[in-house]
Structure formats: C-alpha cells, structure tokens
ModelCIF file with pLDDT and N, C-alpha, C, O atoms, coordinates in Angstrom:
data_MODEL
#
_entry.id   MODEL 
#
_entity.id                         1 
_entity.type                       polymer 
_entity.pdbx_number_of_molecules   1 
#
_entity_poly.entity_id                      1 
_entity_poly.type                           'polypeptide(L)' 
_entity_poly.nstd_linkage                   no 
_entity_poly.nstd_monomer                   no 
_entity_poly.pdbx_seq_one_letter_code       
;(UNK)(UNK)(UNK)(UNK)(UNK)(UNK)(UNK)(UNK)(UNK)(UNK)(UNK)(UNK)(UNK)(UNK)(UNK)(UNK)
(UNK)(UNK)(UNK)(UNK)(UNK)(UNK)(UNK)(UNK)(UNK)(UNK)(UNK)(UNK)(UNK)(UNK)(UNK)(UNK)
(UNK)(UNK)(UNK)(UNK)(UNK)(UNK)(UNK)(UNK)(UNK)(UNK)(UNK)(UNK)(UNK)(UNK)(UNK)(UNK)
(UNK)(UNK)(UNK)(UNK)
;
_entity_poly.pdbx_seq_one_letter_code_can   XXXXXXXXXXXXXXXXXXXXXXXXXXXXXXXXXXXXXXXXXXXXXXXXXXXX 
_entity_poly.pdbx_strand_id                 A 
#
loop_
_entity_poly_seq.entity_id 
_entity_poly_seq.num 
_entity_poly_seq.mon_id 
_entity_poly_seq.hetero 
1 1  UNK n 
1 2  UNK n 
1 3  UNK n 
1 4  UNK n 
1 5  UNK n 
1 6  UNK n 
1 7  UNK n 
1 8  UNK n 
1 9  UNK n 
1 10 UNK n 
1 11 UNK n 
1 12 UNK n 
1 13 UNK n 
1 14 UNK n 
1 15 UNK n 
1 16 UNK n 
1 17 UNK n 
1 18 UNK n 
1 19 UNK n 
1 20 UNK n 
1 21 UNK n 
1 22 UNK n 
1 23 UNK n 
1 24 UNK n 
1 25 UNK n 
1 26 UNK n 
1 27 UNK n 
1 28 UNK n 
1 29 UNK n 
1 30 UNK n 
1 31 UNK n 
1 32 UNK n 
1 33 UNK n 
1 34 UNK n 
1 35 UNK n 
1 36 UNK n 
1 37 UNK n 
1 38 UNK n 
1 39 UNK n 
1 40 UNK n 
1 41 UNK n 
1 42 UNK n 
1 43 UNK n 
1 44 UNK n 
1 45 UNK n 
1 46 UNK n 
1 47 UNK n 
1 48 UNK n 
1 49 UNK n 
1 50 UNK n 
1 51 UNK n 
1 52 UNK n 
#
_struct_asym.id          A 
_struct_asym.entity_id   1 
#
loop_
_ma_qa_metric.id 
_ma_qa_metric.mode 
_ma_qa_metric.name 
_ma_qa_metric.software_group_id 
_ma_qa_metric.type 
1 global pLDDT . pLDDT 
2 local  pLDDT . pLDDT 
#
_ma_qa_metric_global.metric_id      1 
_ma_qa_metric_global.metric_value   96.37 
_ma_qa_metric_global.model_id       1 
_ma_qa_metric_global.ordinal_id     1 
#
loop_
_ma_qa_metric_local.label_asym_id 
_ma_qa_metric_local.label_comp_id 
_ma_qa_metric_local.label_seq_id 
_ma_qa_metric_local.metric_id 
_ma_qa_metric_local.metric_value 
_ma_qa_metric_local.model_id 
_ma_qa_metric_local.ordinal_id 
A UNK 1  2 96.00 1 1  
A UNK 2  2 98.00 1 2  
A UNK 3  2 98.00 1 3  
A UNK 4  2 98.00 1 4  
A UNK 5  2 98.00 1 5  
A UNK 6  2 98.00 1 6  
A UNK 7  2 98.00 1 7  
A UNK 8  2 98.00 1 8  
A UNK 9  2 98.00 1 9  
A UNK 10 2 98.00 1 10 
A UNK 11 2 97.00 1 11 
A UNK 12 2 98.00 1 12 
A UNK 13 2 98.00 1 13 
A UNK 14 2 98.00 1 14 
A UNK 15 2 98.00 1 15 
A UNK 16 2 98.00 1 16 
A UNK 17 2 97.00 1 17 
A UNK 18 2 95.00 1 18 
A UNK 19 2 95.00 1 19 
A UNK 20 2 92.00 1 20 
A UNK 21 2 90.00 1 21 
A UNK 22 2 93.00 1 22 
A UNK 23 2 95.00 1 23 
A UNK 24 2 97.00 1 24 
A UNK 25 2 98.00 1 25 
A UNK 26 2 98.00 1 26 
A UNK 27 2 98.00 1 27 
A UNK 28 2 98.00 1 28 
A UNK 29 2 98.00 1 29 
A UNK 30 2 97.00 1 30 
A UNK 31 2 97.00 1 31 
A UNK 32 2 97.00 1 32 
A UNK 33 2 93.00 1 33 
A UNK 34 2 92.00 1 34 
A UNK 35 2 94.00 1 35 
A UNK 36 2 95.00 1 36 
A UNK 37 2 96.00 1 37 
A UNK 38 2 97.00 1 38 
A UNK 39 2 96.00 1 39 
A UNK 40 2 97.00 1 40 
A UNK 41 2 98.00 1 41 
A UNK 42 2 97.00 1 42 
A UNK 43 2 98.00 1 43 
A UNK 44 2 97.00 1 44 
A UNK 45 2 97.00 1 45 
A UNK 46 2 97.00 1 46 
A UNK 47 2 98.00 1 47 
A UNK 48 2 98.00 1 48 
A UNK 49 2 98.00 1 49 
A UNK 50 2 97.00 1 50 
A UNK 51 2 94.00 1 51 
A UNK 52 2 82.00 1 52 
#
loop_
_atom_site.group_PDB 
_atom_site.id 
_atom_site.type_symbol 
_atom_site.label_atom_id 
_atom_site.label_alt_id 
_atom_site.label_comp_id 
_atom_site.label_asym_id 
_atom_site.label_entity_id 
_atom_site.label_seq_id 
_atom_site.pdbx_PDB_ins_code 
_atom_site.Cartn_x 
_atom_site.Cartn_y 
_atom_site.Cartn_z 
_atom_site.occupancy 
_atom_site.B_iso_or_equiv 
_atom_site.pdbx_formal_charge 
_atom_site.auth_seq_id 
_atom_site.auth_comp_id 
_atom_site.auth_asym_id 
_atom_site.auth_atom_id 
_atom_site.pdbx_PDB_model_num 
ATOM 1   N N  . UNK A 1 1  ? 19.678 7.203  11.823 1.00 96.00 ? 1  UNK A N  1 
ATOM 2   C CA . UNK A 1 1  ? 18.589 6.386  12.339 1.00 96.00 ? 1  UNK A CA 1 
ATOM 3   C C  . UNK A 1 1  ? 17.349 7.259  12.508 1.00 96.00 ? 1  UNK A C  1 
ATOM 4   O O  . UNK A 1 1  ? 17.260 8.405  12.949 1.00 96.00 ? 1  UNK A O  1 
ATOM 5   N N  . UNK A 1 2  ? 16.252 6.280  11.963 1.00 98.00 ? 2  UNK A N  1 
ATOM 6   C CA . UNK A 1 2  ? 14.751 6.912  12.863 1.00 98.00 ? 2  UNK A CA 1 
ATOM 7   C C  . UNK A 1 2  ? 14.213 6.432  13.990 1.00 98.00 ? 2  UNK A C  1 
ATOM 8   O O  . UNK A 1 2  ? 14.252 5.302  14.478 1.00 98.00 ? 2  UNK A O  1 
ATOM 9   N N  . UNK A 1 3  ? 13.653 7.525  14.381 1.00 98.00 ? 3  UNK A N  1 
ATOM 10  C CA . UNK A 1 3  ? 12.891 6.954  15.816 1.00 98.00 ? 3  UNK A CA 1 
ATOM 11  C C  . UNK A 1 3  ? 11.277 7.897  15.421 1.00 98.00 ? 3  UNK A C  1 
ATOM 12  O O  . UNK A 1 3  ? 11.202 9.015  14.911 1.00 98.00 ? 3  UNK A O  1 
ATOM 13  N N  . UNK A 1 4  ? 10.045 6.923  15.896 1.00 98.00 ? 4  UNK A N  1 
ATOM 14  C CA . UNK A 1 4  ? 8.578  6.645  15.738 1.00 98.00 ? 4  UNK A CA 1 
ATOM 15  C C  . UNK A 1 4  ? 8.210  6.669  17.199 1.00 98.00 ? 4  UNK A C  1 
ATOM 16  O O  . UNK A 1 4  ? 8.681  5.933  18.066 1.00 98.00 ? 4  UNK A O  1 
ATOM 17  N N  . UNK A 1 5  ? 7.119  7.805  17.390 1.00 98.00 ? 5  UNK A N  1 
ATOM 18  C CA . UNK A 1 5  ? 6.685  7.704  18.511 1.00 98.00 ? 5  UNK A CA 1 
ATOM 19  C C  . UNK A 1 5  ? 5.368  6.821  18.219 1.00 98.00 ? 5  UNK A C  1 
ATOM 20  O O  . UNK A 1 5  ? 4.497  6.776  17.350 1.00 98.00 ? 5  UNK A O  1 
ATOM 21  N N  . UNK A 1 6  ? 5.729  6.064  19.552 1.00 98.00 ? 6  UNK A N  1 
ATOM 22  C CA . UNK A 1 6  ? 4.394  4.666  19.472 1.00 98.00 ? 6  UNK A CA 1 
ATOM 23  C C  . UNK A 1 6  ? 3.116  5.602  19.705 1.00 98.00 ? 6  UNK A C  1 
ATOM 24  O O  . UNK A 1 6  ? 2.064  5.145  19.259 1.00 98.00 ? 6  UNK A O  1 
ATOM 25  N N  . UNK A 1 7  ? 3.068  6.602  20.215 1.00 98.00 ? 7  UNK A N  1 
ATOM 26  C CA . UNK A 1 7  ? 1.322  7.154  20.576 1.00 98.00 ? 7  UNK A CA 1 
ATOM 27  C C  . UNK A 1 7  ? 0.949  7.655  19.063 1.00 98.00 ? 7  UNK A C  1 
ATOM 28  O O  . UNK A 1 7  ? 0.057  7.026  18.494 1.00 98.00 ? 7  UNK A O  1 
ATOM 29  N N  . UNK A 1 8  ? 1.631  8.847  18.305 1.00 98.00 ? 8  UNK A N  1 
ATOM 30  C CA . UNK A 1 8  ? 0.719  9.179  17.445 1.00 98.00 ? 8  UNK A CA 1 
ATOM 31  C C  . UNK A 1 8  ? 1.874  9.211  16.247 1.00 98.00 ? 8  UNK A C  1 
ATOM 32  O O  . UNK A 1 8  ? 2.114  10.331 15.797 1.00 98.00 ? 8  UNK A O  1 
ATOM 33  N N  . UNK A 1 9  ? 2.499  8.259  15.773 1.00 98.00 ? 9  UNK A N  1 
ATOM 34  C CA . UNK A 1 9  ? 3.628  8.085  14.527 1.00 98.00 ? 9  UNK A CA 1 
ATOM 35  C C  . UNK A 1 9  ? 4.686  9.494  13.800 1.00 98.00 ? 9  UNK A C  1 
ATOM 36  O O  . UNK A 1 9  ? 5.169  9.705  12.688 1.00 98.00 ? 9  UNK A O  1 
ATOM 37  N N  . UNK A 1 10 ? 4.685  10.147 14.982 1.00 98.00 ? 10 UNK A N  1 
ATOM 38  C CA . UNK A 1 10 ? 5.508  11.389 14.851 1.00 98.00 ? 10 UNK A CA 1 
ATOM 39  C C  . UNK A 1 10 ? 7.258  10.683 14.593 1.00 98.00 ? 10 UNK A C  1 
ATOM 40  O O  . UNK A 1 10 ? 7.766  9.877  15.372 1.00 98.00 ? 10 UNK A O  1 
ATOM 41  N N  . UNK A 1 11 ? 7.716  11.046 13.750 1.00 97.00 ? 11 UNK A N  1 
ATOM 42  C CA . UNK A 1 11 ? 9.369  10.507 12.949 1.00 97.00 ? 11 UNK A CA 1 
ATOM 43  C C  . UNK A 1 11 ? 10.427 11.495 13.930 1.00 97.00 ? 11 UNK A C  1 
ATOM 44  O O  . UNK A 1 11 ? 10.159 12.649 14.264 1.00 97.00 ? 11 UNK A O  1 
ATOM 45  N N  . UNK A 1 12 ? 11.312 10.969 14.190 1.00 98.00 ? 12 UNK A N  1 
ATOM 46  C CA . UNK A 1 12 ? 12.470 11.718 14.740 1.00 98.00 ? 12 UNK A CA 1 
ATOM 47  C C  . UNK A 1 12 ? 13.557 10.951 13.971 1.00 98.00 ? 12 UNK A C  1 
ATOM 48  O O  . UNK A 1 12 ? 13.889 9.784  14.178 1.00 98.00 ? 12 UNK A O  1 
ATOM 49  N N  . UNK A 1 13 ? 14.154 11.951 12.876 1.00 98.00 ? 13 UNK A N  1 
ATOM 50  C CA . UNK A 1 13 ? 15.248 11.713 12.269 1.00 98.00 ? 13 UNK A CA 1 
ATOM 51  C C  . UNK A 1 13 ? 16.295 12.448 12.403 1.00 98.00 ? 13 UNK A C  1 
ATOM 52  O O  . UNK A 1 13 ? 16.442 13.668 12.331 1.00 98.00 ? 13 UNK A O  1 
ATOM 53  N N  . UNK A 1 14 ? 17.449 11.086 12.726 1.00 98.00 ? 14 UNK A N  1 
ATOM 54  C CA . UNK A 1 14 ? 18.551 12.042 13.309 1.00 98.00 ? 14 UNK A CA 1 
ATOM 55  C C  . UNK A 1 14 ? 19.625 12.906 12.543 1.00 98.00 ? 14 UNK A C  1 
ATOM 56  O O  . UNK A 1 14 ? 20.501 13.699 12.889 1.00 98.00 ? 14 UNK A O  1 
ATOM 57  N N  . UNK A 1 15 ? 19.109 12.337 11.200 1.00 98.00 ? 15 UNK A N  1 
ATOM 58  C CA . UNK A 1 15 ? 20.133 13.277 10.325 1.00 98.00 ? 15 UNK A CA 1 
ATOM 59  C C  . UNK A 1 15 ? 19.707 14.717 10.473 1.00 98.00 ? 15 UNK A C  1 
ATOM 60  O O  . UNK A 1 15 ? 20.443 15.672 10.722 1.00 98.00 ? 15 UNK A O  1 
ATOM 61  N N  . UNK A 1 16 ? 17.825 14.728 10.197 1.00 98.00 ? 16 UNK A N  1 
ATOM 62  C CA . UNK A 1 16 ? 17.360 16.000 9.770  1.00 98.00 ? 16 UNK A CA 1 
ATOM 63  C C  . UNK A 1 16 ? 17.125 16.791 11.087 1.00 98.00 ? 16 UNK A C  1 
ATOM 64  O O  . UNK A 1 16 ? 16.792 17.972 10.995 1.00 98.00 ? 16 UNK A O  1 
ATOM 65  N N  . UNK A 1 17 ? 17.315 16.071 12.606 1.00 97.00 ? 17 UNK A N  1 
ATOM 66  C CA . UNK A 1 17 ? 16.725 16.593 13.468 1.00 97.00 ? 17 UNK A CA 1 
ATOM 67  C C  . UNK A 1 17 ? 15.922 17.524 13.857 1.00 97.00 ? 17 UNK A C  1 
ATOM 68  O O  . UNK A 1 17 ? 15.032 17.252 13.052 1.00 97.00 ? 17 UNK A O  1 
ATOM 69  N N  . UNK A 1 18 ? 15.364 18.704 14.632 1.00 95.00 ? 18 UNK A N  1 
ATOM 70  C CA . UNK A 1 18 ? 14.268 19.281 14.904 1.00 95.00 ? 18 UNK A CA 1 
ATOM 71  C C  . UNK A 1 18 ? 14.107 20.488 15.185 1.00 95.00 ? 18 UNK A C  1 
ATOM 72  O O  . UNK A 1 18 ? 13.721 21.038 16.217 1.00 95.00 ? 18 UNK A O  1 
ATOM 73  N N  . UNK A 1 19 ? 14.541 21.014 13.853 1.00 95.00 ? 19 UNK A N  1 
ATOM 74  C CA . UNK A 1 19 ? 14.951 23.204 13.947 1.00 95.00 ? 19 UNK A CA 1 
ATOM 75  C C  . UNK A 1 19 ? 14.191 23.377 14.538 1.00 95.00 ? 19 UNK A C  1 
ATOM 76  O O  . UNK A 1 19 ? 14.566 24.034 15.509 1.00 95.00 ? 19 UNK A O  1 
ATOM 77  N N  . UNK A 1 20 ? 12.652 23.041 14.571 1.00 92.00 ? 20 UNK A N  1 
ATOM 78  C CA . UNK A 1 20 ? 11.856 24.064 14.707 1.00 92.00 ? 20 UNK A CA 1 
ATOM 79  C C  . UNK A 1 20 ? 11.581 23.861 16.433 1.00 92.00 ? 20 UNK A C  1 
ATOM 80  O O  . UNK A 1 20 ? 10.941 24.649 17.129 1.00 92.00 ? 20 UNK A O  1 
ATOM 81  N N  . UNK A 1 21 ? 12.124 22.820 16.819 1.00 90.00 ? 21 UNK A N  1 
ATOM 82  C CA . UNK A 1 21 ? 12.399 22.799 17.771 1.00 90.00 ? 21 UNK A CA 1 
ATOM 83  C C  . UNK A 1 21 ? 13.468 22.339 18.995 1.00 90.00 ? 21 UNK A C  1 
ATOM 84  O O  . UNK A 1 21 ? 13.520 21.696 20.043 1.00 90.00 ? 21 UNK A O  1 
ATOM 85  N N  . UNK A 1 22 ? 14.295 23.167 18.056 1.00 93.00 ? 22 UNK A N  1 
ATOM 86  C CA . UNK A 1 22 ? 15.949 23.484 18.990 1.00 93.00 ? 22 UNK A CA 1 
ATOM 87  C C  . UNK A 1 22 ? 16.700 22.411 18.914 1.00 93.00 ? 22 UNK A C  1 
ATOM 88  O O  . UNK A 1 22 ? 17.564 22.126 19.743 1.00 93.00 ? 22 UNK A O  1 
ATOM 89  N N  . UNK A 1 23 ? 16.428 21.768 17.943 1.00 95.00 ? 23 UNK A N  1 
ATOM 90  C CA . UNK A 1 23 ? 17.574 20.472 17.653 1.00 95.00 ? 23 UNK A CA 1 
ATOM 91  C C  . UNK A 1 23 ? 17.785 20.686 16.500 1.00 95.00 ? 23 UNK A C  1 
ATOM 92  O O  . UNK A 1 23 ? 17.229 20.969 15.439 1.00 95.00 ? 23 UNK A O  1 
ATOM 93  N N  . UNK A 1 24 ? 19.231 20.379 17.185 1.00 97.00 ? 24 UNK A N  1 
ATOM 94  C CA . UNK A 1 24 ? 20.339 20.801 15.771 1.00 97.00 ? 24 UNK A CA 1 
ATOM 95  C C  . UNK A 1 24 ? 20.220 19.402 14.386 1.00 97.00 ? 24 UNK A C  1 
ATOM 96  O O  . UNK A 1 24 ? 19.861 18.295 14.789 1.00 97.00 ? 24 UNK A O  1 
ATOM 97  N N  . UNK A 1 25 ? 20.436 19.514 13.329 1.00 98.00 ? 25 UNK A N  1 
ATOM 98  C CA . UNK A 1 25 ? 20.557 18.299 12.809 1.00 98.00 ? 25 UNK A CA 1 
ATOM 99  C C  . UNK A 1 25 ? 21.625 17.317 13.008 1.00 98.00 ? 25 UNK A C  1 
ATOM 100 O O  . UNK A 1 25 ? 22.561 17.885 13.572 1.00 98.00 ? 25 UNK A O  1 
ATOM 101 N N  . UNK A 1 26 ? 21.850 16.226 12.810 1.00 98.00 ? 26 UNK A N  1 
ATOM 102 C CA . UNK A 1 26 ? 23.155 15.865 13.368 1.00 98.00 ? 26 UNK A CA 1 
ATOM 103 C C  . UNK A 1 26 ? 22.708 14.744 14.728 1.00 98.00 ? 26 UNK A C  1 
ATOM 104 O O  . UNK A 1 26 ? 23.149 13.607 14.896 1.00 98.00 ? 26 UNK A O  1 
ATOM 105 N N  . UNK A 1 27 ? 21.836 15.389 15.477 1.00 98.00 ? 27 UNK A N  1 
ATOM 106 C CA . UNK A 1 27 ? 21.705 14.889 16.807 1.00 98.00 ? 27 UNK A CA 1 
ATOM 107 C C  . UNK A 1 27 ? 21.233 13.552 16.851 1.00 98.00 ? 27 UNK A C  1 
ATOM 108 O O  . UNK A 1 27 ? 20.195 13.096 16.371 1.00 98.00 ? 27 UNK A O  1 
ATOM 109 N N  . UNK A 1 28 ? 22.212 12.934 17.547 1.00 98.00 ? 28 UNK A N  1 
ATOM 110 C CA . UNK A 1 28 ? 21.303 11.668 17.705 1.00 98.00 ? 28 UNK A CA 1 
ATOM 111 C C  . UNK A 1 28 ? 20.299 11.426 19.292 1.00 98.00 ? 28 UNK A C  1 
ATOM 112 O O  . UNK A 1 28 ? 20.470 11.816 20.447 1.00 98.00 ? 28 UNK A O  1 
ATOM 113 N N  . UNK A 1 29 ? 19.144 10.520 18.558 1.00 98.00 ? 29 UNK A N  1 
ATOM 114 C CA . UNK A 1 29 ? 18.598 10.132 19.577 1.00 98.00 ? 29 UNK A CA 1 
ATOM 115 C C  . UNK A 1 29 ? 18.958 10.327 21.314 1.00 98.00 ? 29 UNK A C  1 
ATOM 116 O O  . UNK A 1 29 ? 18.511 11.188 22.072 1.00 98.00 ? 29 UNK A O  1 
ATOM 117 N N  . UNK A 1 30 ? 19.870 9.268  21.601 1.00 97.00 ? 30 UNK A N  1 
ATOM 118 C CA . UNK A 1 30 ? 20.316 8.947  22.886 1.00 97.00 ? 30 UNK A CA 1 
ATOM 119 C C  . UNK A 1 30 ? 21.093 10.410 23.005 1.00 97.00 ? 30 UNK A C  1 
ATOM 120 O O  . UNK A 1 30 ? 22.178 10.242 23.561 1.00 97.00 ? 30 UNK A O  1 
ATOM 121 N N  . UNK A 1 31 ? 20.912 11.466 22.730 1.00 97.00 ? 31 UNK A N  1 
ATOM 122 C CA . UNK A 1 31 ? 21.729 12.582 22.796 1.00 97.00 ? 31 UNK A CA 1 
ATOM 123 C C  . UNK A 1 31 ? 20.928 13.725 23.491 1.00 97.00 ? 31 UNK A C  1 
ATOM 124 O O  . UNK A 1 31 ? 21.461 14.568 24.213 1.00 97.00 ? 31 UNK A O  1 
ATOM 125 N N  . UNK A 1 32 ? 19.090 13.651 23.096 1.00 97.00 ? 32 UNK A N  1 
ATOM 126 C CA . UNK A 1 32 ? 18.586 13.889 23.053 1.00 97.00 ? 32 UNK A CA 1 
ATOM 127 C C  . UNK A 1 32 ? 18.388 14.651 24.488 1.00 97.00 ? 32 UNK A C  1 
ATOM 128 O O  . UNK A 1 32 ? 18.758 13.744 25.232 1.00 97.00 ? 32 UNK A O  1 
ATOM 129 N N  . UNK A 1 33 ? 18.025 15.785 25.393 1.00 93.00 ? 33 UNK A N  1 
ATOM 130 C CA . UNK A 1 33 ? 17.769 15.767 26.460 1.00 93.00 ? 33 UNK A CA 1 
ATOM 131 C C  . UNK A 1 33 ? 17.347 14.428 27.225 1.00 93.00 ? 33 UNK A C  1 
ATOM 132 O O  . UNK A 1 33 ? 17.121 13.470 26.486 1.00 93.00 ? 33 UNK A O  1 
ATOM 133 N N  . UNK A 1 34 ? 17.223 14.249 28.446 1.00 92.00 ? 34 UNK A N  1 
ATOM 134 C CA . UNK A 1 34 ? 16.150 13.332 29.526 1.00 92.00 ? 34 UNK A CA 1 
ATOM 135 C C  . UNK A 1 34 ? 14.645 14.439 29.375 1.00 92.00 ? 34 UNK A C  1 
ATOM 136 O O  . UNK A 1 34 ? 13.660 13.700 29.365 1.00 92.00 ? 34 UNK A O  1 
ATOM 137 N N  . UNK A 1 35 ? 14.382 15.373 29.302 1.00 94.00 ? 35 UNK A N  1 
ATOM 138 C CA . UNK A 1 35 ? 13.361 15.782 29.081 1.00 94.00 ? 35 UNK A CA 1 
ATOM 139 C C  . UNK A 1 35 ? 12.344 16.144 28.095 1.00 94.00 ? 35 UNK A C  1 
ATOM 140 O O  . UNK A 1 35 ? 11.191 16.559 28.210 1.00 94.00 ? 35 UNK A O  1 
ATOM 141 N N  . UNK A 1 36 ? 13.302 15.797 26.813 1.00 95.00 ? 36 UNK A N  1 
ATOM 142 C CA . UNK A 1 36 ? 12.643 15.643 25.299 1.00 95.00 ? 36 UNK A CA 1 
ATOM 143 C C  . UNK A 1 36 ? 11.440 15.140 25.620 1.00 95.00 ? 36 UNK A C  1 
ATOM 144 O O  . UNK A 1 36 ? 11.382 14.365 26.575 1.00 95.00 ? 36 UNK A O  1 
ATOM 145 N N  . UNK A 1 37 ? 10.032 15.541 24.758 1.00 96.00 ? 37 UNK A N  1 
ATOM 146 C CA . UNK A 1 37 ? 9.306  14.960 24.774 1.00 96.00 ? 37 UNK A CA 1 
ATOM 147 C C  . UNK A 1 37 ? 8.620  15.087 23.220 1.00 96.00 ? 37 UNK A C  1 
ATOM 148 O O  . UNK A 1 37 ? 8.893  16.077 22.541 1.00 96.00 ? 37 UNK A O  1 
ATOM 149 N N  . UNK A 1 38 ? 7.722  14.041 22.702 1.00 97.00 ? 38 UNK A N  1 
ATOM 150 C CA . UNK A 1 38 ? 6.894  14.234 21.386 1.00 97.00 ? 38 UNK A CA 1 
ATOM 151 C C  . UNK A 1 38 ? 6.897  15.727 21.253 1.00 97.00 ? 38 UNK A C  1 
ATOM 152 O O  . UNK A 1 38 ? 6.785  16.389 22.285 1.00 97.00 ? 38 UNK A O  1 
ATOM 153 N N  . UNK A 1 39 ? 7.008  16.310 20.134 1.00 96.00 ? 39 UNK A N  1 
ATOM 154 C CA . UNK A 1 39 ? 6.268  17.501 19.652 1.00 96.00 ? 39 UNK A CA 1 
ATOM 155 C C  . UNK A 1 39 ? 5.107  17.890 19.646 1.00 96.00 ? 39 UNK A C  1 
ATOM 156 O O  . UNK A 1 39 ? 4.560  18.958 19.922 1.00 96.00 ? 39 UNK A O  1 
ATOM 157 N N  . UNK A 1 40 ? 4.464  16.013 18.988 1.00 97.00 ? 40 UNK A N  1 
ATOM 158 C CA . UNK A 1 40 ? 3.036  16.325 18.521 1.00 97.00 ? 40 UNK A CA 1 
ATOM 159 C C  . UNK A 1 40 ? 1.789  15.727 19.559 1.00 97.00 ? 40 UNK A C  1 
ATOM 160 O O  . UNK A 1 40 ? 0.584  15.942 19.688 1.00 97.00 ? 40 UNK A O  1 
ATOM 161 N N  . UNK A 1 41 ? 2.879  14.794 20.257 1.00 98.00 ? 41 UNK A N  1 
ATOM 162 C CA . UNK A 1 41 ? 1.546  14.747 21.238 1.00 98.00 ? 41 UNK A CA 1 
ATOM 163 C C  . UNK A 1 41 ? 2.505  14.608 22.792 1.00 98.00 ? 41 UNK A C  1 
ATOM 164 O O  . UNK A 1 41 ? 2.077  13.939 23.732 1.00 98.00 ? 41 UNK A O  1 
ATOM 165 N N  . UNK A 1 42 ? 3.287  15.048 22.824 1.00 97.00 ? 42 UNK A N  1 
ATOM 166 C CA . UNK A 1 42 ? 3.822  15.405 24.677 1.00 97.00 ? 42 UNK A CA 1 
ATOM 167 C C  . UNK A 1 42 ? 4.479  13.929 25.182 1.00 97.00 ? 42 UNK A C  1 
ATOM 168 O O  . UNK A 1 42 ? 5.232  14.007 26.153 1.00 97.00 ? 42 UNK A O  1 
ATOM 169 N N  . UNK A 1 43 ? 4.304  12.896 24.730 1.00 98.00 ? 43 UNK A N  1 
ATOM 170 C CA . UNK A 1 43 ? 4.997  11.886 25.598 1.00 98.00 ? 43 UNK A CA 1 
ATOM 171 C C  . UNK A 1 43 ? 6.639  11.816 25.471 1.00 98.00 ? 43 UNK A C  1 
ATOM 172 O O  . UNK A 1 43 ? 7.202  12.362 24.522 1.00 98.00 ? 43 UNK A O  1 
ATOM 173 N N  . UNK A 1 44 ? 7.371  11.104 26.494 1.00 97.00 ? 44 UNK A N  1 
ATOM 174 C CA . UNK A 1 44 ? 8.912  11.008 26.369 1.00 97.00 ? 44 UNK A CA 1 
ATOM 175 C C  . UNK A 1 44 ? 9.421  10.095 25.662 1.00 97.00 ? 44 UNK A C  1 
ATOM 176 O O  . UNK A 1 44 ? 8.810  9.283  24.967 1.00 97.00 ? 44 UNK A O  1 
ATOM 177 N N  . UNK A 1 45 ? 10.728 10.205 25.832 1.00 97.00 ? 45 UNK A N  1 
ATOM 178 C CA . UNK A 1 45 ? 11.452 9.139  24.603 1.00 97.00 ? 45 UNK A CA 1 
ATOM 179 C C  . UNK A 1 45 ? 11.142 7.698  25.087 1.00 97.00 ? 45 UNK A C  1 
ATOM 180 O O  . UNK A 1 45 ? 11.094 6.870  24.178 1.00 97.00 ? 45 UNK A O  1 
ATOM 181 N N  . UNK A 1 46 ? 11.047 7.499  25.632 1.00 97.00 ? 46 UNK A N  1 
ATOM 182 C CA . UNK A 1 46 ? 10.361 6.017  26.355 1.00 97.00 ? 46 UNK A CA 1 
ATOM 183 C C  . UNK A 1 46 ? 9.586  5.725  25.754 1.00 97.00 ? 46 UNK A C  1 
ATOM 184 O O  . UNK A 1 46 ? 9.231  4.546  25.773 1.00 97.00 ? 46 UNK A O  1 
ATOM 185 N N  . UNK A 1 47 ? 8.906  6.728  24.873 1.00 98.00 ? 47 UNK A N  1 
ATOM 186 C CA . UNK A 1 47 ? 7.807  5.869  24.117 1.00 98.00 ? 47 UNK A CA 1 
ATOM 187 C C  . UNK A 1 47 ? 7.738  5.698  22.532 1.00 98.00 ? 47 UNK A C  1 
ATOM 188 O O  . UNK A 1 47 ? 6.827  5.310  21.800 1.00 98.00 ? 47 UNK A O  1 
ATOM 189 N N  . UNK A 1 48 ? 9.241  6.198  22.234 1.00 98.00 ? 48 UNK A N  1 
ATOM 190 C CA . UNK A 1 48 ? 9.995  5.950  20.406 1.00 98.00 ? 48 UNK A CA 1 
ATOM 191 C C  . UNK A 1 48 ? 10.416 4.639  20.324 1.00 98.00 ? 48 UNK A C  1 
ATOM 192 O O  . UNK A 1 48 ? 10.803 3.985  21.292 1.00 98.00 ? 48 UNK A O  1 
ATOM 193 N N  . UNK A 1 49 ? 10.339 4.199  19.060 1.00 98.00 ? 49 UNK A N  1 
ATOM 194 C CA . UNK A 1 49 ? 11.143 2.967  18.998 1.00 98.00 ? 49 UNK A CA 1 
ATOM 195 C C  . UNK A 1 49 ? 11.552 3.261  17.700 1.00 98.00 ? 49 UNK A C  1 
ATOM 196 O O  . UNK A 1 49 ? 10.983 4.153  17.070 1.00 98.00 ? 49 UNK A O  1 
ATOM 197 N N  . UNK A 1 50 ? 12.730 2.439  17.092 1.00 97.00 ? 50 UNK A N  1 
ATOM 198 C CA . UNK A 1 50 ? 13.351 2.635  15.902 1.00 97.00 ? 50 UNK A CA 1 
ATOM 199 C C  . UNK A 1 50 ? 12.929 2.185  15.258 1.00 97.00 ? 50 UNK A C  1 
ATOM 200 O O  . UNK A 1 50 ? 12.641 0.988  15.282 1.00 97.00 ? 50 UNK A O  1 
ATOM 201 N N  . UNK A 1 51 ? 12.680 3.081  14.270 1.00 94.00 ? 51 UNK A N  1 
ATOM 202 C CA . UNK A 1 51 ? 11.994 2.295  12.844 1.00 94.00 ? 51 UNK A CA 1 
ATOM 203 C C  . UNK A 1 51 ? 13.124 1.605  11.904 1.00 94.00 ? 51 UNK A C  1 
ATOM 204 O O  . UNK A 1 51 ? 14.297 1.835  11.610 1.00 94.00 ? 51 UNK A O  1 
ATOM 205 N N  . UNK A 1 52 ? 11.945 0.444  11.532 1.00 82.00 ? 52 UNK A N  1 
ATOM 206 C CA . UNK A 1 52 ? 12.987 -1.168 11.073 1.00 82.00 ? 52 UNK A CA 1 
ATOM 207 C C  . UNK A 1 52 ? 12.848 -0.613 9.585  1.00 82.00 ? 52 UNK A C  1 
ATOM 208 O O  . UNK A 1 52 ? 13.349 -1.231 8.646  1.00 82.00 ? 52 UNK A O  1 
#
C-alpha cells in the first residue's frame, strides 16, 4: 500500500519504505512509530491518506 501526505504529496510506500530515513522496507504504515512525521514537510501520520 501507499500512503500521500495531504499537506505537500510526499508518497510513503510500504514495500519501498524509507532508508534514508530509518525505515526498513517491508514496513507497513500502521507500524510506523506514533511519532513518524512527513520527511518533507514535518506533519504526522494523521495527515496521510491512502492512495486509491
């Protein structure tokens, strides 16, 4: 699955997840810390939704 942050369309894919920042690939979403936030612009997962 993908997840789209609603502020600035940053992709979180859970196959490829986020080396460059300490997520393993593999990871899913809901797996994610409670303190994850955007990369590219700082907000929390509260503000991804899955892309259709």
């Amino acid at each position: 699955m993908k997840y789209i942050c609603n502020v600035c369309g940053y992709e979180y894919d859970e196959e490829a997840g986020d080396p460059d920042n300490g997520i393993e690939p593999g990871t899913k979403f809901e797996d994610l810390p409670e303190d994850f936030v955007c990369p590219l612009c700082g907000v929390g997962k509260e503000d991804f939704s899955v892309e259709e």
